[in-house]
N, C-alpha and C positions, 0 to 999 in steps of 0.2 A: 469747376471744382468748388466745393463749400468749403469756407474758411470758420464752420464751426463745427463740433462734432454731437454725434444723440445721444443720449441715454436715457434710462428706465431708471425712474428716484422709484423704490419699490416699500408700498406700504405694508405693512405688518397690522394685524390684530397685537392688542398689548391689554393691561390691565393695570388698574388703579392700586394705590395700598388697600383701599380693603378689600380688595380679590376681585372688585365688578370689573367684567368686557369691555373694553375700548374696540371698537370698530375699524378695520382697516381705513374706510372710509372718514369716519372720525377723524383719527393720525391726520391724515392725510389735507382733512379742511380745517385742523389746529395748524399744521406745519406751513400751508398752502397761503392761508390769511395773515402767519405773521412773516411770509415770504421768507423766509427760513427751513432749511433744514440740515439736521445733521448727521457729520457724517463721525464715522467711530475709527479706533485704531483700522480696524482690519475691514473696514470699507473697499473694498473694490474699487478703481480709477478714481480713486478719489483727487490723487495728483496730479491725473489728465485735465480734467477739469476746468474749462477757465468760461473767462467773462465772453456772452455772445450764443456759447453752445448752448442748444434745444434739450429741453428734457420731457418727459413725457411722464405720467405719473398713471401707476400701475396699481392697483388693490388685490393685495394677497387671499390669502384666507377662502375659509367657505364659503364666506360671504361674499368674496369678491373675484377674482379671475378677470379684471375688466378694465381697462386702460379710462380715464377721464380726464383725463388734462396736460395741459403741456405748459411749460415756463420758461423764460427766458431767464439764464446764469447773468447777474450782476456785478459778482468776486464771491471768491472762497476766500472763509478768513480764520485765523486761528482761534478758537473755542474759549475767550479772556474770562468772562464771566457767565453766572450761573445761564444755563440753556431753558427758558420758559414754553417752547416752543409747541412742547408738549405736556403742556399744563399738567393735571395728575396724573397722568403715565409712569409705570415704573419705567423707565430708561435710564441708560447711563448719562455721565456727561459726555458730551463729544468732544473729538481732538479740533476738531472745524466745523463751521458753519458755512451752506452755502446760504449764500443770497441771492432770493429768486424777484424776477419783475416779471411784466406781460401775465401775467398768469392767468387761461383761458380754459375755464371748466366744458367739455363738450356739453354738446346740449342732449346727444346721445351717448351715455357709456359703450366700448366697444367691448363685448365680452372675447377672450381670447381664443376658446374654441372657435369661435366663428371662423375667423381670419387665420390658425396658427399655421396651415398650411403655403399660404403666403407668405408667413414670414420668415427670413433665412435665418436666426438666431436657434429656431424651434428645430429642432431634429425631426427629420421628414418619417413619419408611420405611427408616430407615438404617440398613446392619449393619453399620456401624463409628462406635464413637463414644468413641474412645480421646481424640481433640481432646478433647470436651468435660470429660475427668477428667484435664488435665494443670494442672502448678503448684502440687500439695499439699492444697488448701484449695478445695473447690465450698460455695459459699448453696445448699439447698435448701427446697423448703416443707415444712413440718409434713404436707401431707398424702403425699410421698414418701416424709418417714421414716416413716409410719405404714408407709405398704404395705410398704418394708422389712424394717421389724422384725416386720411381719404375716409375709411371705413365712419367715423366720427360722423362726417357730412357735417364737417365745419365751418361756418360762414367763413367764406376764402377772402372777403373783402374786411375781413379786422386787422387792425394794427400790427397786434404781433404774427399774425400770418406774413405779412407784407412784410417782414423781416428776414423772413426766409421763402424768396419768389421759389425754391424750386417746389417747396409744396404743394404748392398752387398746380401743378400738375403732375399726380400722383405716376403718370408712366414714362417720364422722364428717366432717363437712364441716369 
């Protein structure tokens, strides 16, 4: 049994104050590079959360649909001072910060049509399943992130892989 649990840190398209696009993607390599992110009052499991569990980072938007990266949780901590995290972003301040390490960009994005039948969290027949990746923060099962990070074709022999051996083989039960 894995003594950590997964989730989906889920990015958003945003915009600056003077009204230019911020990129799902974007968010995502501001929040990612200062191994930060945060989370809001009404974040989703944001109290399950702890040091150890895998996350996997998701890109919302038109632009994105596409899982890229995954990170290792460091501590959640409470939100003391201003959040830079996302640099011009209009966002709010958050209630917490998590703090992320290991943080491993695939070399291949995994777009989520590909795979969503695969995955248990997706409701089986449906081509839209935007509902189900909104609010920041999705629980999934270890064996999702396995097929994930499977579909990724991510060097199995890096560090933060080897933190979690059951990945290393995506049909493990």
């Amino acid at each position: 049994m894995n003594d950590y649990k997964t989730f989906l840190l889920i990015a958003s398209p945003s915009e600056n104050h003077e009204g230019k696009r911020i990129s799902a993607l974007e968010m995502a390599k501001r929040r990612l590079n200062a191994g930060q992110w945060g989370f809001w009052a009404h974040t989703p499991h944001r109290a399950e959360i702890d040091q150890g569990d895998l996350c996997i980072v998701y890109l919302a938007g038109a632009d994105g649909k596409q899982f890229v990266a995954t990170a290792r949780v460091t501590s959640v901590k409470p939100s003391l001072t201003k959040f830079n995290s996302d640099g011009d972003a209009l966002t709010d301040q958050p209630v917490s910060i998590l703090h992320l390490e290991d943080i491993d960009w695939f070399d291949k994005a995994v777009f989520i049509a590909e795979i969503k039948d695969a995955l248990d969290f997706i409701p089986k027949g449906v081509s839209r399943w935007g509902c189900v990746l909104q609010r920041g923060v999705k629980k999934i099962s270890s064996k999702d992130a396995r097929t994930i990070v499977y579909a990724a074709k991510q060097t199995l022999n890096s560090m933060h892989l080897k933190s979690y051996p059951e990945i290393r083989n995506p049909n493990r039960k």
